[in-house]
C-alpha positions in Angstrom: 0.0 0.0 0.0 3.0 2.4 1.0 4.5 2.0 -3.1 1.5 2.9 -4.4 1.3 6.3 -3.2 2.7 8.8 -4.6 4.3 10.3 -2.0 4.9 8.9 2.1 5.5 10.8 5.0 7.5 9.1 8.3 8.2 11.2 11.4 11.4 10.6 13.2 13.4 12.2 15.5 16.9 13.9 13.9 19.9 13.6 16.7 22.7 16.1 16.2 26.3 15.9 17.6 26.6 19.4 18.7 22.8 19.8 19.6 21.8 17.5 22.7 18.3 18.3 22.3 16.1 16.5 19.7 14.7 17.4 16.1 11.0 16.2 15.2 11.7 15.8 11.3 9.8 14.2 8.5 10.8 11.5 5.9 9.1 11.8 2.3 10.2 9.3 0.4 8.9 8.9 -3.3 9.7 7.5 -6.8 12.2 10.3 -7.7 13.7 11.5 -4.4 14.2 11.3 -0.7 14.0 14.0 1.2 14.2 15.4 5.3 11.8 18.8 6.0 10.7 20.0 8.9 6.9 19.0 10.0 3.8 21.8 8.9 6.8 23.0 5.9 5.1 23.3 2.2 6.0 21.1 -0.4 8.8 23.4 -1.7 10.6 24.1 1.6 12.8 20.7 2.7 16.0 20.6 5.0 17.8 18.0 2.5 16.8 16.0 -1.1 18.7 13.1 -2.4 17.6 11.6 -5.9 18.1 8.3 -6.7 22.0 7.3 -7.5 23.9 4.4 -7.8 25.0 4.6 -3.8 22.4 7.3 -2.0 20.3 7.3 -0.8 20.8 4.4 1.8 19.3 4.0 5.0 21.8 1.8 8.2 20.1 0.3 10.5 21.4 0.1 14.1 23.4 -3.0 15.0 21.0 -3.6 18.7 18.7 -0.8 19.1 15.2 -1.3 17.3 14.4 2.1 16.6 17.4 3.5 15.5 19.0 4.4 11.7 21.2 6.4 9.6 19.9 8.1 6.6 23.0 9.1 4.4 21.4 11.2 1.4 25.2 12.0 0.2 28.6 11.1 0.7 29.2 14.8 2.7 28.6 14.0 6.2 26.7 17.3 6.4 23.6 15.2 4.5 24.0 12.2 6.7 20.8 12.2 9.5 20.3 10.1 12.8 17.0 9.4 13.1 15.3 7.8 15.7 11.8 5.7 14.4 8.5 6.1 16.4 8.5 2.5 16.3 10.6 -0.5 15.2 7.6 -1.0 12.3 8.0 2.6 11.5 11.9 2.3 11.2 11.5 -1.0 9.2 8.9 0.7 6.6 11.1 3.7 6.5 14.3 1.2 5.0 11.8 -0.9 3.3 10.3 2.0 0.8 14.1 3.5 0.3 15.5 0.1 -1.4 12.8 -0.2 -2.7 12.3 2.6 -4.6 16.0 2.5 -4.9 15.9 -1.1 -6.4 12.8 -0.2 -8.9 15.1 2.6 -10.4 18.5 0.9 -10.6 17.6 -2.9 -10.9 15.6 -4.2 -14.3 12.5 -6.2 -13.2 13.2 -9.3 -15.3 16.7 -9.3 -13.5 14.7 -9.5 -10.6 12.3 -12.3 -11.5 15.2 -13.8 -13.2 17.2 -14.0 -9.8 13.9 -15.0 -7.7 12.7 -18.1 -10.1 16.1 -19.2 -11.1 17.8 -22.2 -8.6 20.8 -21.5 -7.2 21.8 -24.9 -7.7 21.6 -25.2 -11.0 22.4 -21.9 -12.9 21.9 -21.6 -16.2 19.3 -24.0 -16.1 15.3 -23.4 -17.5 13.2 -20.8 -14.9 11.2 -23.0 -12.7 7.3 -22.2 -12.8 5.1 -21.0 -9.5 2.0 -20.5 -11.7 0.4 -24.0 -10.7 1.5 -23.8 -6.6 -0.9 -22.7 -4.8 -1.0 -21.5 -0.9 -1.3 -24.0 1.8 -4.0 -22.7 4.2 -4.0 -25.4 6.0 -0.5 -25.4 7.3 -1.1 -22.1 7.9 -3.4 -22.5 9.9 -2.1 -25.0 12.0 1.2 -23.1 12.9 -1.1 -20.5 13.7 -3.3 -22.8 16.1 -0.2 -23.9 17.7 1.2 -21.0 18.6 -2.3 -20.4 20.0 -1.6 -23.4 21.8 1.3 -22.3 23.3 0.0 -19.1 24.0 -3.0 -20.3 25.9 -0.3 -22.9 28.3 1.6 -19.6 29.1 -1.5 -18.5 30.5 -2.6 -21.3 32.1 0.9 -21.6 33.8 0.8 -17.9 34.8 -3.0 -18.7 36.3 -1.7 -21.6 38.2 1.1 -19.8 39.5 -1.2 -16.7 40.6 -3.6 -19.3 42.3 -1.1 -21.0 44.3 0.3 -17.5 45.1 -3.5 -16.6 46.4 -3.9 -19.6 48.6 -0.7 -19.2 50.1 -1.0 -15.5 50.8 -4.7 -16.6 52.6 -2.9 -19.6 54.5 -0.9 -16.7 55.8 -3.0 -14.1 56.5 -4.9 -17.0 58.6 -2.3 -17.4 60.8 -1.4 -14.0 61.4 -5.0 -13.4 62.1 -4.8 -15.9 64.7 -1.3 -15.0 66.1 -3.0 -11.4 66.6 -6.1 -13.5 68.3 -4.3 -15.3 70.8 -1.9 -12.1 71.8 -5.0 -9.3 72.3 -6.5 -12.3 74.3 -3.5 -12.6 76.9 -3.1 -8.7 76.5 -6.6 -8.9 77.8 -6.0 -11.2 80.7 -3.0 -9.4 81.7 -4.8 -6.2 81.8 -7.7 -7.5 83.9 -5.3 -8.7 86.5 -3.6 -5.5 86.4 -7.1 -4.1 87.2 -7.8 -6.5 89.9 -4.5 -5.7 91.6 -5.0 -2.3 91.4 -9.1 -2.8 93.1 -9.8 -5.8 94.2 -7.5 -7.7 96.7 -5.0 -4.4 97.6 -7.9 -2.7 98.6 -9.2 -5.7 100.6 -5.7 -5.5 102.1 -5.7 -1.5 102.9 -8.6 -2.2 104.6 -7.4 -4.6 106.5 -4.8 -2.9 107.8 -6.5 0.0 108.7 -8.4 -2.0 111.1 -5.7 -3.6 112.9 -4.2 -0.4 113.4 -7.6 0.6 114.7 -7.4 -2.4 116.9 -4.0 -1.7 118.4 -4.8 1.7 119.2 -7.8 0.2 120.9 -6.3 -2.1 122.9 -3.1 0.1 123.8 -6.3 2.7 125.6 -7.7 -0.5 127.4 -3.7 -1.6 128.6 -3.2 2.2 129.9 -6.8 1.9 131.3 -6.0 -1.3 133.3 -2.7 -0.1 134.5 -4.7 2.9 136.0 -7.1 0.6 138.0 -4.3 -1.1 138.7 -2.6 1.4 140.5 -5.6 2.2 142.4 -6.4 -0.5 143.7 -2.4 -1.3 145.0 -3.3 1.7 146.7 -6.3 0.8 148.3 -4.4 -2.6 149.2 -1.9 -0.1 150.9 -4.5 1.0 152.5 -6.5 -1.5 153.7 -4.0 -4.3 154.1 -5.7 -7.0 152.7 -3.0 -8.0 150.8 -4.0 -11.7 149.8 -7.4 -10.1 147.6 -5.0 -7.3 146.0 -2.2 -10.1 145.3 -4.7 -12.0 143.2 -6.2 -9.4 141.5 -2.9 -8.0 140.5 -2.0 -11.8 139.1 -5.4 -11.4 137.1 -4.7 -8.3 135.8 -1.1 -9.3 135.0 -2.1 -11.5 133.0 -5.0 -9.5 131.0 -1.9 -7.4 130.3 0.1 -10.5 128.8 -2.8 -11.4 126.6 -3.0 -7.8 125.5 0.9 -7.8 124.5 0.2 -11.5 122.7 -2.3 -9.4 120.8 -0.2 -7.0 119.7 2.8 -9.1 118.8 0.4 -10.6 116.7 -1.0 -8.2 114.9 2.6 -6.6 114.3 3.5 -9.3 112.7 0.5 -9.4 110.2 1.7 -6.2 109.9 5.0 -6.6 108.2 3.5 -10.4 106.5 1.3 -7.7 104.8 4.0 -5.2 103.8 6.3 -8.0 102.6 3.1 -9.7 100.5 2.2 -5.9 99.1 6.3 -5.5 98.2 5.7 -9.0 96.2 3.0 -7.5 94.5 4.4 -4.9 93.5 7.0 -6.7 91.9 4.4 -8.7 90.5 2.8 -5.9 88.9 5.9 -4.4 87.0 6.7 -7.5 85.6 3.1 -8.3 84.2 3.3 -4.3 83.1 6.5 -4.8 81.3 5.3 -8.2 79.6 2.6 -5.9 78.4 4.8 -3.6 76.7 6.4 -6.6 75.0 2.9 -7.8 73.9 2.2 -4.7 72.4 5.2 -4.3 70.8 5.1 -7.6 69.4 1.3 -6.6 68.2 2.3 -3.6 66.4 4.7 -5.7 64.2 2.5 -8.4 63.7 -0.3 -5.2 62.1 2.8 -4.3 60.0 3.6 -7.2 58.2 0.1 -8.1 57.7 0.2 -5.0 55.8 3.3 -5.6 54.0 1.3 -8.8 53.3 -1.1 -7.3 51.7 0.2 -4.5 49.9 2.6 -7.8 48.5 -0.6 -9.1 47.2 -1.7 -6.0 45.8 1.2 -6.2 43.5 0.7 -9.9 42.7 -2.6 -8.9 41.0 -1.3 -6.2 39.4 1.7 -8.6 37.9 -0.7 -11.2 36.7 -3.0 -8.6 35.4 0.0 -6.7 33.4 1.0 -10.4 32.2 -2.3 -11.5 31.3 -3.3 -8.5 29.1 -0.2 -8.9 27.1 -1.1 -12.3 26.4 -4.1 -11.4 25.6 -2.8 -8.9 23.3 -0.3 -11.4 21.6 -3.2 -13.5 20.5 -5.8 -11.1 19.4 -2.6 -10.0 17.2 -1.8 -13.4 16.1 -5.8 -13.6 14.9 -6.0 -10.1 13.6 -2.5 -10.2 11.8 -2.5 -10.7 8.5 -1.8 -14.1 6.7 2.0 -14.8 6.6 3.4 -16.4 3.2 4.8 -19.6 3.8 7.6 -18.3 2.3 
């Protein structure tokens, strides 16, 4: 279709040694001449023309990159371009109209034929005919369903691979759900104990001791009461001589005044059992604290790789989905291409 117009346009972009920025050019190539203009120019305004010779114009493609050439319109290097194609197809259609045009002007047609239905093997001997051979539409047609084949097993594979990625990232987000379960539940437990240590059996204890100190003040009254009767009635005894009633009522009282200092020893030594048990618990209660500040810790890193996790699978689908449109590209262009000689 390109060789049957009379006159193409290509844009490409013109590199220049002393200019690091970009040209947008054009590329008209026709029947008579090649030329390089400047894109929106009239017909008559062009940069460079080259008509056909024996050596220019000629286009040199780039060894590795795709998109690259070298258009040389002249043997001055002032008329040779670097161009860069839009696209490899571009670049190739580009060299493609250039011989040929080239090769229509300088090369006979029956040369051509000549060369084409002549056997290499045999020169000189009679032109072999391609009149009678006709197009096998059926081996087409099964290369073409066989690289549809293969196309459809890349997928597949891809599929299965993006599957078994799935499940495994579920497995794991399972667990992880459950690891953050089991740790806010014996966060929980710890915090409740921290709660009944701080309410519940301390204050029992507070209250406690608050009575026995009530108590002892209580009974230190009574002991300086008794010791006051005491006193009186020795003398009274002084008094009254009856020594024998006094002796045995001082005996009695001595040892109300035993029983009273049992008492006390007693509840002293509640006292400090109580302060040593609220000392352990004290210690108790920074350990459980600082075990909660581990839990928590550990919590907070747990929440973070479950979102690693999923940010992870985010780019999983993303992958696949990437993948599987340009499969699916490759095969509609495989279908919509057109039929390929089997030549």
């Amino acid at each position: 279709n390109l060789l049957s117009w009379d006159t193409t346009s290509i844009p490409a972009r013109h590199f220049r040694d002393h200019d690091p920025q970009p040209r947008d050019l054009q590329i008209r190539i026709n029947q008579n001449y090649v030329e390089v203009v400047h894109p929106g120019t009239d017909r008559g305004s062009f940069d460079a023309r080259a008509t056909y010779s024996a050596d220019y114009p000629r286009v040199i493609l780039h060894p590795s990159n795709t998109s690259k050439f070298k258009l040389e319109l002249s043997p001055d290097a002032d008329r040779s371009y670097r161009f860069q194609a839009l696209s490899r197809k571009s670049r190739d259609s580009i060299a493609l109209l250039v011989r040929c045009c080239h090769a229509r002007r300088y090369i006979a047609t029956s040369f051509m034929l000549g060369q084409l239905c002549e056997n290499p093997a045999t020169p000189g001997a009679p032109r072999t005919s391609v009149v009678g051979r006709e197009f096998d539409v059926q081996a087409l047609r099964n290369r073409l369903r066989g690289e549809l084949d293969r196309t459809a097993g890349k997928l597949q594979v891809v599929e299965k691979l993006l599957r078994n990625s799935t499940n495994e990232k579920v497995e794991l987000q399972g667990q992880l759900r459950e690891t953050i379960a089991s740790y806010t539940e014996a966060i929980e437990k710890m915090y409740t104990q921290l709660a009944n240590a701080r309410g519940g059996p301390s204050a029992a204890l507070q209250v406690k001791l608050h009575e026995a100190r009530s108590i002892h003040g209580r009974l230190q009254l009574e002991l300086a009461e008794v010791r006051e009767v005491a006193d009186e009635e020795r003398r009274k005894l002084s008094k009254d001589g009856n020594e024998s009633a006094a002796v045995k009522e001082v005996d009695g009282l001595r040892q109300d005044v035993q029983h009273l200092l049992a008492e006390l020893g007693s509840l002293a030594g509640s006292h400090r059992a109580q302060s040593q048990r609220e000392i352990a618990r004290a210690e108790e209660l920074r350990r459980l604290r600082a075990d909660v500040d581990a839990l928590s810790g550990e919590k907070e890193e747990l929440e973070l790789n479950c979102m690693r996790a999923d940010k992870e699978k985010a780019d999983l689908i993303e992958s696949f989905m990437y993948v599987k449109g340009s499969l699916d590209n490759l095969q509609m262009a495989s279908l919509e291409g057109p039929d390929v000689s089997p030549r």
